[in-house]
N, C-alpha and C positions, 0 to 999 in steps of 0.2 A: 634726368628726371624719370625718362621711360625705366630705366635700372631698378631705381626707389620703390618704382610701383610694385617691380618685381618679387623682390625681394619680402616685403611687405605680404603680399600675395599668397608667398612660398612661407612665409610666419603663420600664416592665419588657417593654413591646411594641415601643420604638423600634427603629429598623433597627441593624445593628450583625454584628458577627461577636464569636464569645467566643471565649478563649485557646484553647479544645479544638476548637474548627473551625479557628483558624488554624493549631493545630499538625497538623492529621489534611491539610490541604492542604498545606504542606510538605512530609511525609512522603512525598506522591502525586506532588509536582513532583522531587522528591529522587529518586526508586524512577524516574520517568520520564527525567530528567539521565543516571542511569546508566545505562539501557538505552541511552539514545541512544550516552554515551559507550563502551560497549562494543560496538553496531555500529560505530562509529569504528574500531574498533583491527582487529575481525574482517573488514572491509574492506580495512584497509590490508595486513593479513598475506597477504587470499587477491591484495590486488594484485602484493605481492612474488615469490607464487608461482608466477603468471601468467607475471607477467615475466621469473623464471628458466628457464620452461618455453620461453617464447618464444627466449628467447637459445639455449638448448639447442637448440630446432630449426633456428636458423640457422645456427649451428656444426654440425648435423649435415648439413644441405643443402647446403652448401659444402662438406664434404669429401666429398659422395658426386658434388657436380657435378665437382669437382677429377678424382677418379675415373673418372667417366665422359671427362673429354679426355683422359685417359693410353690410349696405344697398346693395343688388345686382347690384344697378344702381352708388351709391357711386362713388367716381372720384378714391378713393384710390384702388377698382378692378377694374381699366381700363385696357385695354389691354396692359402690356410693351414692345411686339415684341419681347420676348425672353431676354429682357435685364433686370439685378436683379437691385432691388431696390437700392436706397439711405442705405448705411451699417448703422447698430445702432448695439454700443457697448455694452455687457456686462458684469458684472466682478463677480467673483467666490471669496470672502474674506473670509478668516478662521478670528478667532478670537484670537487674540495672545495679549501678555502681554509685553510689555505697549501697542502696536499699532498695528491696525489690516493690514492684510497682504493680497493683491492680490494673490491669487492664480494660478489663470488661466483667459483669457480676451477673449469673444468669438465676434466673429463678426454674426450680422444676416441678412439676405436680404432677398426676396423674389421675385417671380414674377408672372404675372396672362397672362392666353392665353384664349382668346375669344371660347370656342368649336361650339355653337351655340349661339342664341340670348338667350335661356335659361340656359346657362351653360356653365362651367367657370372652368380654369384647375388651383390649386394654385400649388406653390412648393416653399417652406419654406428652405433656407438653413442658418446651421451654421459651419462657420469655425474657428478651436483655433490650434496652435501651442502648443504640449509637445515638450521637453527639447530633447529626443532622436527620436522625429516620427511631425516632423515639416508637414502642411501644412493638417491638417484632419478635415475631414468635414462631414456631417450628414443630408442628405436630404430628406423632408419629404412631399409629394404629396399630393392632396387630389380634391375634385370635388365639386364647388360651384352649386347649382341648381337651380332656382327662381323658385317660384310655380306662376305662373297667378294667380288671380281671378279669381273663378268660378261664372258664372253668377248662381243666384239661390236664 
């Protein structure tokens, strides 16, 4: 009998995992899967955002360079009184299969404030709606200068 007990004894110490350790591990790999998968997604959104931001400032930089080549005297830097220009749309197309796809649509405007008879305040804005942060916008300043002729 004393054997029996033995033996019994020598079963109940072997190596092993029980159903309540392999489920309490799951659980922990599960809880860790989702975090991961959720910095995935929080990743990819603030890339998207990134990315609009970026496009916005090159459509803002381009219309303020366009700007600056136009004639100082030009009608199109005339003074607006604070008020932005006439909007001109942009669009953001990925390239997809069959048909290309709008991505993102920005709006641009600008406006010009007289500082002196030599010098000119521009400010370039663009505005685009993303899906969860509606109504963002990107504005970008800058200072037109006319040089005189120098008599000489």
């Amino acid at each position: 009998m004393d054997r029996l007990n033995r033996g019994r004894a020598r079963r109940s110490h072997e190596g092993g995992f029980t159903l309540i350790e392999v489920m309490v591990a799951l659980g922990i790999l599960a809880a860790g899967l989702l975090t991961v998968a959720a910095a995935q997604l929080y990743a990819m959104q603030g890339g998207s955002t990134g990315r609009h931001s970026t496009e916005a400032a090159a459509f803002a930089h381009t219309q303020l360079e366009n700007l600056q080549r136009i004639a100082f005297d030009d009608a199109a830097l005339a003074d607006t009184a604070g008020a932005w220009s006439a909007a001109r749309v942009e669009t953001n197309t990925v390239q997809t299969t069959p048909i290309d796809v709008v991505e993102m649509t920005y709006t641009i405007q600008y406006r010009v404030a007289n500082i002196d008879p030599n010098l000119k305040a521009v400010d370039v804005r663009v505005t685009w709606d993303e899906p969860q942060r509606p109504g963002r916008s990107l504005t970008l300043s800058s200072q037109l200068h006319d040089d005189p002729p120098t008599g000489g």
